[in-house]
PDB file as gemmi writes it, atoms N, CA and C in Angstrom:
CRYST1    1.000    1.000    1.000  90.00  90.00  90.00 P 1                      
ATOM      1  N   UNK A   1     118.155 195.575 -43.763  1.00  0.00           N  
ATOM      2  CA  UNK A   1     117.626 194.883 -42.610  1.00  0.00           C  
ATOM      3  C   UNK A   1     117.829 193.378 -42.816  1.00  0.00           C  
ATOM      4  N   UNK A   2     118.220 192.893 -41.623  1.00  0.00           N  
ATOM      5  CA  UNK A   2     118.897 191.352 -41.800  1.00  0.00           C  
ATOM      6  C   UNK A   2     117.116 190.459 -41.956  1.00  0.00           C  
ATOM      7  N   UNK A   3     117.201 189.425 -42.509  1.00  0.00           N  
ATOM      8  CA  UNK A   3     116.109 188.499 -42.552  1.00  0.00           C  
ATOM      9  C   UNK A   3     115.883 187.427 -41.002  1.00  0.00           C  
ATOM     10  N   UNK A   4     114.806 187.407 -41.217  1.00  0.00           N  
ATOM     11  CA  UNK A   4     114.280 186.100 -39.770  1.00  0.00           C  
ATOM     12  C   UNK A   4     115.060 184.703 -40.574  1.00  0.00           C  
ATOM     13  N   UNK A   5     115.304 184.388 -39.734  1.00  0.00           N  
ATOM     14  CA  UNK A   5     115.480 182.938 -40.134  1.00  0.00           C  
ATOM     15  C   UNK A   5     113.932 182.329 -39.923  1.00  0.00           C  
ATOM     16  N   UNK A   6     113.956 180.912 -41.615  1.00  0.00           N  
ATOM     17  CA  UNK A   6     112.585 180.441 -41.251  1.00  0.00           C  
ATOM     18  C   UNK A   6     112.278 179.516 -40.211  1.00  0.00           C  
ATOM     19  N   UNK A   7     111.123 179.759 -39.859  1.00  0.00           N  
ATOM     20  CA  UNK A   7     110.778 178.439 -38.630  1.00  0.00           C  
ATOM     21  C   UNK A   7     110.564 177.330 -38.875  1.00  0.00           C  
ATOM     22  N   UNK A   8     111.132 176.403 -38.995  1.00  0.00           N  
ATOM     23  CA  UNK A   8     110.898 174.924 -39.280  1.00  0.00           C  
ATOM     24  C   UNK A   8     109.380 174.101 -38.964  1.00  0.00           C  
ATOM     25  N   UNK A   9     108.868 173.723 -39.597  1.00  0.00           N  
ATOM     26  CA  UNK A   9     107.265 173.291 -39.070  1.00  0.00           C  
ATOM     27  C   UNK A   9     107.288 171.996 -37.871  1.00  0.00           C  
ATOM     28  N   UNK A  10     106.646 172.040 -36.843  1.00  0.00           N  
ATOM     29  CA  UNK A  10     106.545 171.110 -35.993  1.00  0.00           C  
ATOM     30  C   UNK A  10     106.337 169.994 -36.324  1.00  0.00           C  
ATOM     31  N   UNK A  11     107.025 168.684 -35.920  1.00  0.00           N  
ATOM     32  CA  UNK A  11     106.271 167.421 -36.247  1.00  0.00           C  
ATOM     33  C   UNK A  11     105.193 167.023 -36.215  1.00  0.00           C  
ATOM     34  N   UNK A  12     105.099 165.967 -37.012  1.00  0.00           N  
ATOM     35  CA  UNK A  12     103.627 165.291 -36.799  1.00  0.00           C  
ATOM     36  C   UNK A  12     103.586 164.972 -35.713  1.00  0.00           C  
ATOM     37  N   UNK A  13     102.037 165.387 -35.000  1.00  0.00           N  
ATOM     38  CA  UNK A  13     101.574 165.180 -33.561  1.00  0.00           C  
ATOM     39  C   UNK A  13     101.371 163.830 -33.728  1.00  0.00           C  
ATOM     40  N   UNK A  14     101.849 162.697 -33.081  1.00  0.00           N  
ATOM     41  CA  UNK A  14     101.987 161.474 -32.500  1.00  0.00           C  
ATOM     42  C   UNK A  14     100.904 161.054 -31.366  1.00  0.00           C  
ATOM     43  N   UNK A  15      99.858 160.250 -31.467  1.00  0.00           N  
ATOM     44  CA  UNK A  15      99.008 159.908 -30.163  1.00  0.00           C  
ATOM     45  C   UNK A  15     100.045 160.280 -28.744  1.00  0.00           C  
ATOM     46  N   UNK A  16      99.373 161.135 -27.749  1.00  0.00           N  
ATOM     47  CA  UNK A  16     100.417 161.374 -26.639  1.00  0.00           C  
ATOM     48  C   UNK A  16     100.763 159.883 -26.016  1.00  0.00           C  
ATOM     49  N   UNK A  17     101.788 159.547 -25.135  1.00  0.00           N  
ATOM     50  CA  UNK A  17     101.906 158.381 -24.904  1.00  0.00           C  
ATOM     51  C   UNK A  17     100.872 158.294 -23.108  1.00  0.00           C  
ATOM     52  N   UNK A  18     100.786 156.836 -22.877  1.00  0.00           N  
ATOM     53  CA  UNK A  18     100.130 156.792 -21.616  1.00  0.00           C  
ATOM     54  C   UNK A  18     101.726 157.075 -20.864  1.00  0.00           C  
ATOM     55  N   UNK A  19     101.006 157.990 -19.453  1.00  0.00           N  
ATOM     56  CA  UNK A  19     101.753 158.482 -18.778  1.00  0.00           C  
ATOM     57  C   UNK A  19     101.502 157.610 -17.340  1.00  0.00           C  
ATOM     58  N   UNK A  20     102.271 156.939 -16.344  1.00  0.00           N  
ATOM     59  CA  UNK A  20     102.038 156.343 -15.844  1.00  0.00           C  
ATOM     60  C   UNK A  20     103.808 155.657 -15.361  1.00  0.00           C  
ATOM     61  N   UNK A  21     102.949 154.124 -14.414  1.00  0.00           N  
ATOM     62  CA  UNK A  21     104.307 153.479 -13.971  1.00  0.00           C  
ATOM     63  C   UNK A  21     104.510 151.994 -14.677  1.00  0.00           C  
ATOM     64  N   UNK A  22     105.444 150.988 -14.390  1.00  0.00           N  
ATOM     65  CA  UNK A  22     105.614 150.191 -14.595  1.00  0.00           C  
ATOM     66  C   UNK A  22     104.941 149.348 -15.891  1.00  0.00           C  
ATOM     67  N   UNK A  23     105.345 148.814 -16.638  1.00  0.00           N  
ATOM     68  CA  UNK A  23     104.339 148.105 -17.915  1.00  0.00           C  
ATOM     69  C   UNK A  23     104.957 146.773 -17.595  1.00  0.00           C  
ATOM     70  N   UNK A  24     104.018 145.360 -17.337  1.00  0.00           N  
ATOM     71  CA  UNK A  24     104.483 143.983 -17.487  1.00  0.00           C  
ATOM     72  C   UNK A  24     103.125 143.068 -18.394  1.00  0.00           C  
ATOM     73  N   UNK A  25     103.848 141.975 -18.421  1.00  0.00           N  
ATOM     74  CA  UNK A  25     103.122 141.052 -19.191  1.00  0.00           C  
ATOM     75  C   UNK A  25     102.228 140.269 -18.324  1.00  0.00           C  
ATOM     76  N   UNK A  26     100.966 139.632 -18.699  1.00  0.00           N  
ATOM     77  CA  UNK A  26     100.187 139.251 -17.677  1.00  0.00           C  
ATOM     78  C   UNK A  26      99.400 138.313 -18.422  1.00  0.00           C  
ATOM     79  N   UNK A  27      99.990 137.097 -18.606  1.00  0.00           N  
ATOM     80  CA  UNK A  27      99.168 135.999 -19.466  1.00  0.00           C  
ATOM     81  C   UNK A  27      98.305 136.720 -20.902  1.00  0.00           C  
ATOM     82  N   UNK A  28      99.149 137.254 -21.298  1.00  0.00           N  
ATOM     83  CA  UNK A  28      98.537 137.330 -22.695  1.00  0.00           C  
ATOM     84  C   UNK A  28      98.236 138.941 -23.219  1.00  0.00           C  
ATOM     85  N   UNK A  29      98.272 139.864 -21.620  1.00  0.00           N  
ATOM     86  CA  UNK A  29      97.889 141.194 -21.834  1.00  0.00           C  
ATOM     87  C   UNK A  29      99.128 142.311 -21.020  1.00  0.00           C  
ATOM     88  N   UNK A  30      99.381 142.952 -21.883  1.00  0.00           N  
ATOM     89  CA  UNK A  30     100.184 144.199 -21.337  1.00  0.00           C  
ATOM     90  C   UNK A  30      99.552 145.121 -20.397  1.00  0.00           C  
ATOM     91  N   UNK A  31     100.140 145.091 -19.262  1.00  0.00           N  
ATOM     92  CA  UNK A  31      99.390 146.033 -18.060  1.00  0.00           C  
ATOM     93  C   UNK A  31     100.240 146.933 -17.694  1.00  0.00           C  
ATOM     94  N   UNK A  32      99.931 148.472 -17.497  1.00  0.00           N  
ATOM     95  CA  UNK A  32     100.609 149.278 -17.078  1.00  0.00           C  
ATOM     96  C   UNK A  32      99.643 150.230 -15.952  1.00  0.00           C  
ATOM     97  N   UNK A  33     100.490 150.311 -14.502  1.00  0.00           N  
ATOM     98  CA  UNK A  33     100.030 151.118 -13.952  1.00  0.00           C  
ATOM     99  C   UNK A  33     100.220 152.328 -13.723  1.00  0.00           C  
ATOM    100  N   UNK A  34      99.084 152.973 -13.277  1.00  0.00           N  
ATOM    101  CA  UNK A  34      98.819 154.831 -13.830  1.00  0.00           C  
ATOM    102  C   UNK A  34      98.607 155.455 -12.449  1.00  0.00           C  
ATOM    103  N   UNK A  35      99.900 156.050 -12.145  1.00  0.00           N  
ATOM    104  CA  UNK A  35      99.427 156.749 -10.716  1.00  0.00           C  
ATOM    105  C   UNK A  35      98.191 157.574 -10.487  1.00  0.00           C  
ATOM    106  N   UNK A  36      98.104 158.769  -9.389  1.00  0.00           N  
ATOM    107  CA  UNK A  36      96.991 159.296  -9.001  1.00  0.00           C  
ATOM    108  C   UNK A  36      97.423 160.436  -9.916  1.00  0.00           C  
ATOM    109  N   UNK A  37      98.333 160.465  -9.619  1.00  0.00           N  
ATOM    110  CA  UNK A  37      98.768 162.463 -10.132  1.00  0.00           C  
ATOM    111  C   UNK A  37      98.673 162.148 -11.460  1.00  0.00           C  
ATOM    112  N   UNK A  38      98.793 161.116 -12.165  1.00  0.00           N  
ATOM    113  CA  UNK A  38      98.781 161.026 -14.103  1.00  0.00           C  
ATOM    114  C   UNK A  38      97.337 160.935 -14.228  1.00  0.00           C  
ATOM    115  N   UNK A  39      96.180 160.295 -13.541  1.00  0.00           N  
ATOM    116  CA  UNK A  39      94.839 160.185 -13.929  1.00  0.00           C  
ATOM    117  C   UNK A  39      94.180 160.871 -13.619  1.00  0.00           C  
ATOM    118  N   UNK A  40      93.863 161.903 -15.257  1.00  0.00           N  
ATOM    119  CA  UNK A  40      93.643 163.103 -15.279  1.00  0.00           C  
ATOM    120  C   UNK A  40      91.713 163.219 -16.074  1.00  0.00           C  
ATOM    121  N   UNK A  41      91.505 161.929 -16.246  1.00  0.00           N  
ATOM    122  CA  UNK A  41      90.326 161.819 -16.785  1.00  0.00           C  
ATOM    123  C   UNK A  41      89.478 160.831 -16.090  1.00  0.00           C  
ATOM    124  N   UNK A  42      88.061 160.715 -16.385  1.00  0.00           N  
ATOM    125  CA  UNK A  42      87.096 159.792 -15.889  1.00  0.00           C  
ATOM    126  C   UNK A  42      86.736 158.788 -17.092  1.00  0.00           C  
ATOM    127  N   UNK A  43      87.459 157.648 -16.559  1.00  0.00           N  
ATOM    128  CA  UNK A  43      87.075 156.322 -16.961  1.00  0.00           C  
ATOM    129  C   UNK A  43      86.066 155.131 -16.154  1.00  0.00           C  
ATOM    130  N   UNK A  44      85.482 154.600 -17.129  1.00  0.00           N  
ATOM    131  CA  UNK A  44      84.450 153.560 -16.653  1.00  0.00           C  
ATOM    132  C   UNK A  44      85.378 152.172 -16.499  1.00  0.00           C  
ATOM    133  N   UNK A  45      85.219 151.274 -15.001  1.00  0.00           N  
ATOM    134  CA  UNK A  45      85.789 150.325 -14.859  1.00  0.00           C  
ATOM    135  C   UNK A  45      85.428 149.498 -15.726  1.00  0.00           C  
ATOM    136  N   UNK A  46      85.303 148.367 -16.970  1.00  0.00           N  
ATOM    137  CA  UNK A  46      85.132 147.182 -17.113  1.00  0.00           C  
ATOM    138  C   UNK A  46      84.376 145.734 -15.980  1.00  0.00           C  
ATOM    139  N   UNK A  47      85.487 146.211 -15.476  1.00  0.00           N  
ATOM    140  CA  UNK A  47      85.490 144.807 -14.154  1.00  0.00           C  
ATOM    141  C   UNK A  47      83.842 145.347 -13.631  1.00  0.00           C  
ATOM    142  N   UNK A  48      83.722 146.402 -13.013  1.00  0.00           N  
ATOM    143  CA  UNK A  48      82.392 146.731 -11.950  1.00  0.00           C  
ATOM    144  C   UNK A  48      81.562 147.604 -12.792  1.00  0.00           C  
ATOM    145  N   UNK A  49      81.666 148.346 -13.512  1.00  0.00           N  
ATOM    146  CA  UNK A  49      81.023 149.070 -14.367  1.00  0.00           C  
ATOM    147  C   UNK A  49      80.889 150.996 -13.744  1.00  0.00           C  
ATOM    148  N   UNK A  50      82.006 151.150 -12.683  1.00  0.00           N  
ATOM    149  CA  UNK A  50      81.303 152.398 -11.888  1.00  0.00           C  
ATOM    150  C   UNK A  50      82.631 153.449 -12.340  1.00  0.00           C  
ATOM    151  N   UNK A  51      82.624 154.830 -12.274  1.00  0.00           N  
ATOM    152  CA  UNK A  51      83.597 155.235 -12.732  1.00  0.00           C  
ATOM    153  C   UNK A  51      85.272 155.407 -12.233  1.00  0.00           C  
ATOM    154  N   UNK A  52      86.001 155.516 -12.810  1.00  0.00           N  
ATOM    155  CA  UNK A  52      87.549 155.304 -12.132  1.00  0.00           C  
ATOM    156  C   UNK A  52      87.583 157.232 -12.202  1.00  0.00           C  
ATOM    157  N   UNK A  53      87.534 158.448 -11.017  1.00  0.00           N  
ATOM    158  CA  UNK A  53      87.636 159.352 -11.294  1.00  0.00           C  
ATOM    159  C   UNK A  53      89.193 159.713 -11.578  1.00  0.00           C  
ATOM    160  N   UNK A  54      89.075 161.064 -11.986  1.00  0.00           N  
ATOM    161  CA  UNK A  54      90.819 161.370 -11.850  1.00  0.00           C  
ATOM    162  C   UNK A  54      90.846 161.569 -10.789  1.00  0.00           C  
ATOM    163  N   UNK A  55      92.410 161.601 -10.384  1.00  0.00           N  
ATOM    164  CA  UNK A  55      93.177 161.382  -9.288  1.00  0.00           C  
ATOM    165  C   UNK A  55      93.265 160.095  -8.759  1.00  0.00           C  
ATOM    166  N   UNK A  56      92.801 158.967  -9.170  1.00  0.00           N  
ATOM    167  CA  UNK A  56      92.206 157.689  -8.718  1.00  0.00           C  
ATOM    168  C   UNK A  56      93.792 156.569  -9.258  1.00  0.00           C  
ATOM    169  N   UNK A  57      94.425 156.263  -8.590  1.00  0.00           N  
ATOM    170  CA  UNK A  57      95.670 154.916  -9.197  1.00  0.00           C  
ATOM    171  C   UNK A  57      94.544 153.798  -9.831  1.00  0.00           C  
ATOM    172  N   UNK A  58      94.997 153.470 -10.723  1.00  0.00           N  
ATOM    173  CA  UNK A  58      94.196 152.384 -11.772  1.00  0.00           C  
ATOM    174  C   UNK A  58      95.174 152.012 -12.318  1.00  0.00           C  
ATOM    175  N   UNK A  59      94.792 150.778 -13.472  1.00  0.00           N  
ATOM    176  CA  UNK A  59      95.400 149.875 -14.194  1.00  0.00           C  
ATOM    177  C   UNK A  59      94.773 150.199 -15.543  1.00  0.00           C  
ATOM    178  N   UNK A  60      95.848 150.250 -16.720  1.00  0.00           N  
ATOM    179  CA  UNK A  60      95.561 149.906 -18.112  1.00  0.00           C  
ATOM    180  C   UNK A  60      95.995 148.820 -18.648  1.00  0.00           C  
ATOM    181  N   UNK A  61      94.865 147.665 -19.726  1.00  0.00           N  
ATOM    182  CA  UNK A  61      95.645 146.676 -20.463  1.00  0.00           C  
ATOM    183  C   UNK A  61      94.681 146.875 -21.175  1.00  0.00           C  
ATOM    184  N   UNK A  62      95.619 145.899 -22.336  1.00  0.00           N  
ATOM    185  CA  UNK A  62      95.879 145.891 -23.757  1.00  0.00           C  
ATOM    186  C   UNK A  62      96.590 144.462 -23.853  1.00  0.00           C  
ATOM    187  N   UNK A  63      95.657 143.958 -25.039  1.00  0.00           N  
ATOM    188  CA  UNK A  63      95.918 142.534 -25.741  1.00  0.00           C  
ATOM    189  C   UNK A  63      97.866 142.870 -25.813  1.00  0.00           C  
ATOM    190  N   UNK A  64      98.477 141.842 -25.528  1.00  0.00           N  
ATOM    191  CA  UNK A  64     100.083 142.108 -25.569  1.00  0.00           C  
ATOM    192  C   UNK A  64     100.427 141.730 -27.291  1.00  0.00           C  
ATOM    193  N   UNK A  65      99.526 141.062 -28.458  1.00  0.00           N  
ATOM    194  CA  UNK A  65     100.091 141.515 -29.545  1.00  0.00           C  
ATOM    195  C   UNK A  65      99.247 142.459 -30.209  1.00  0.00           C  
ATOM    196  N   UNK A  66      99.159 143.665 -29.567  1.00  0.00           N  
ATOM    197  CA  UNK A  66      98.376 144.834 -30.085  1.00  0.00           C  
ATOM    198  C   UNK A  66      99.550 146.297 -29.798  1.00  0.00           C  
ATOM    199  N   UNK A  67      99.156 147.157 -30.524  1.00  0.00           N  
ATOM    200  CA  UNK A  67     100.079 148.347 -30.173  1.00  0.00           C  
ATOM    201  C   UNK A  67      99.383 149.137 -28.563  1.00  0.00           C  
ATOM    202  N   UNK A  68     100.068 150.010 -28.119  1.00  0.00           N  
ATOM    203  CA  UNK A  68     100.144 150.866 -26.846  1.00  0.00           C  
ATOM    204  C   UNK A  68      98.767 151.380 -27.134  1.00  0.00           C  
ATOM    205  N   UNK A  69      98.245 152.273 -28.334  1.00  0.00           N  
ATOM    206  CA  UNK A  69      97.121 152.876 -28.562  1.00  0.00           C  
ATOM    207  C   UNK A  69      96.119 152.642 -29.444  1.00  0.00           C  
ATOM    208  N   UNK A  70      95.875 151.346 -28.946  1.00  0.00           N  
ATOM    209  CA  UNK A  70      94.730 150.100 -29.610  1.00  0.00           C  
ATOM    210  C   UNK A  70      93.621 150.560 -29.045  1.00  0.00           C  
ATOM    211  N   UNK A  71      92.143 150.475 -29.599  1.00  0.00           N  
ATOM    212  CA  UNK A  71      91.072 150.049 -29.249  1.00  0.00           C  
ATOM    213  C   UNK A  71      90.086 149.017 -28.140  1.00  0.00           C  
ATOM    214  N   UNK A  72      91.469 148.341 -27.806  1.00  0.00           N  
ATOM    215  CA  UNK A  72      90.863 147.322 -26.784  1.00  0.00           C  
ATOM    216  C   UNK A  72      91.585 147.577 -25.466  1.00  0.00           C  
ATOM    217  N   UNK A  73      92.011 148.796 -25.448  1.00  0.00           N  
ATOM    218  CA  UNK A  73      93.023 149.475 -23.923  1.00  0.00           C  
ATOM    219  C   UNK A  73      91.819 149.387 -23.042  1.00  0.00           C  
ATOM    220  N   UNK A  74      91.809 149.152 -22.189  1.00  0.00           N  
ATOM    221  CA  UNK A  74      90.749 149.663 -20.893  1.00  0.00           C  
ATOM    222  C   UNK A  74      91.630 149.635 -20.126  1.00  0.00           C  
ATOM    223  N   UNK A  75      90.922 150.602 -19.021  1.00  0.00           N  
ATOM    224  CA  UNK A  75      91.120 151.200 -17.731  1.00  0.00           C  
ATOM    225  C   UNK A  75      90.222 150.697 -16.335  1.00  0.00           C  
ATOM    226  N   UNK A  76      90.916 149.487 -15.837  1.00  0.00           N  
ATOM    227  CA  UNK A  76      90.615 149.462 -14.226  1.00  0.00           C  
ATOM    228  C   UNK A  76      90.745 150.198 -12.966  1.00  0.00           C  
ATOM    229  N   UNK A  77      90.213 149.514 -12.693  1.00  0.00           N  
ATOM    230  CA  UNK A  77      90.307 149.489 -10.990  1.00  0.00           C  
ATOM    231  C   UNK A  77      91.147 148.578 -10.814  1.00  0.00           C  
ATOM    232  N   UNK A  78      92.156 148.723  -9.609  1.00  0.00           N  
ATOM    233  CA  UNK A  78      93.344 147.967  -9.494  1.00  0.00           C  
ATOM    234  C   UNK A  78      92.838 146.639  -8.933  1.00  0.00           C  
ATOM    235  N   UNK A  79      92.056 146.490  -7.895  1.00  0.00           N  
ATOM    236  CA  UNK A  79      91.369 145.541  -7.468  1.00  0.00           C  
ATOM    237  C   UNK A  79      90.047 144.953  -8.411  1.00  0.00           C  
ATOM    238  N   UNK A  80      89.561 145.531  -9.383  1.00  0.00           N  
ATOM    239  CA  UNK A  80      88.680 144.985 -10.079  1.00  0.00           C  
ATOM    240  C   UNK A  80      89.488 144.216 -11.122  1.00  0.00           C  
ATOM    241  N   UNK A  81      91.101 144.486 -11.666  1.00  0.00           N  
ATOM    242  CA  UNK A  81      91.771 143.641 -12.279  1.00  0.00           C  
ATOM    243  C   UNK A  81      91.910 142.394 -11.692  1.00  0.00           C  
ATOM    244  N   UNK A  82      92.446 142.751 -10.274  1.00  0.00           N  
ATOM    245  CA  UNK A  82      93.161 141.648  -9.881  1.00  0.00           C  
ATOM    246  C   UNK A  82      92.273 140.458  -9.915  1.00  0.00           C  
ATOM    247  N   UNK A  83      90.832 141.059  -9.536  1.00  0.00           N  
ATOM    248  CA  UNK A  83      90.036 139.789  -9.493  1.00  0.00           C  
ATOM    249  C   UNK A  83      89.576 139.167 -11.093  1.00  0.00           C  
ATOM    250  N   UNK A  84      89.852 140.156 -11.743  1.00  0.00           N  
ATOM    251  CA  UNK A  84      89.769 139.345 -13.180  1.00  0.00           C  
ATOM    252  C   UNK A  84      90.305 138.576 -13.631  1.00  0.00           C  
ATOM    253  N   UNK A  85      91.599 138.606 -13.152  1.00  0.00           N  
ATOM    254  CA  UNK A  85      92.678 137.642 -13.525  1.00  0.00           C  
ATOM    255  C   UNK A  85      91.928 136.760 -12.695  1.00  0.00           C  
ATOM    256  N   UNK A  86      92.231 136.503 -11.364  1.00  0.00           N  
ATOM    257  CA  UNK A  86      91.910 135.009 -10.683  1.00  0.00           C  
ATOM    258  C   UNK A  86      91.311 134.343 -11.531  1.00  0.00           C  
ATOM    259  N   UNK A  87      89.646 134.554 -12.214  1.00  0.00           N  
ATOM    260  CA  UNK A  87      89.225 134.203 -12.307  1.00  0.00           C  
ATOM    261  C   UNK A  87      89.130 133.176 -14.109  1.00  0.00           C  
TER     262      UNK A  87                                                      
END                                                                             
């Protein structure tokens, strides 16, 4: 009887990446926006404090000399960013 060939072990699982659109620079912070169909969890805005549900288009940033899956990522409201910046 012929042998199995062995199965090679899967890679190391890697943080999944953020799934989403566009990533730009924004005075100092990397912003990427996250359509409806990718926001699949409930996040708390920063800016207003109320929740961003899934299905909801929002904004993620992150300090721009920090990696993609830093500690200081938050998740807006697209309009609760914008007014952060103005200000």
């Amino acid at each position: 009887m012929p042998r199995r060939p062995r199965r090679t072990p899967p890679p190391a699982a890697a943080p999944p990446p953020l799934r989403g659109g566009w990533v730009r620079d924004e005075d100092g912070w990397t912003v990427r926006s996250i359509s409806g169909t990718a926001a699949t969890k409930t996040y708390v805005c920063p800016g207003c404090h109320q929740d961003i549900p899934p299905g909801t288009p929002h904004v993620v940033a992150w300090p721009s000399d920090e990696a993609e899956g830093t500690v200081e990522r938050r998740h807006w409201h697209t309009g609760c960013w914008r007014r952060e910046r103005r200000s």
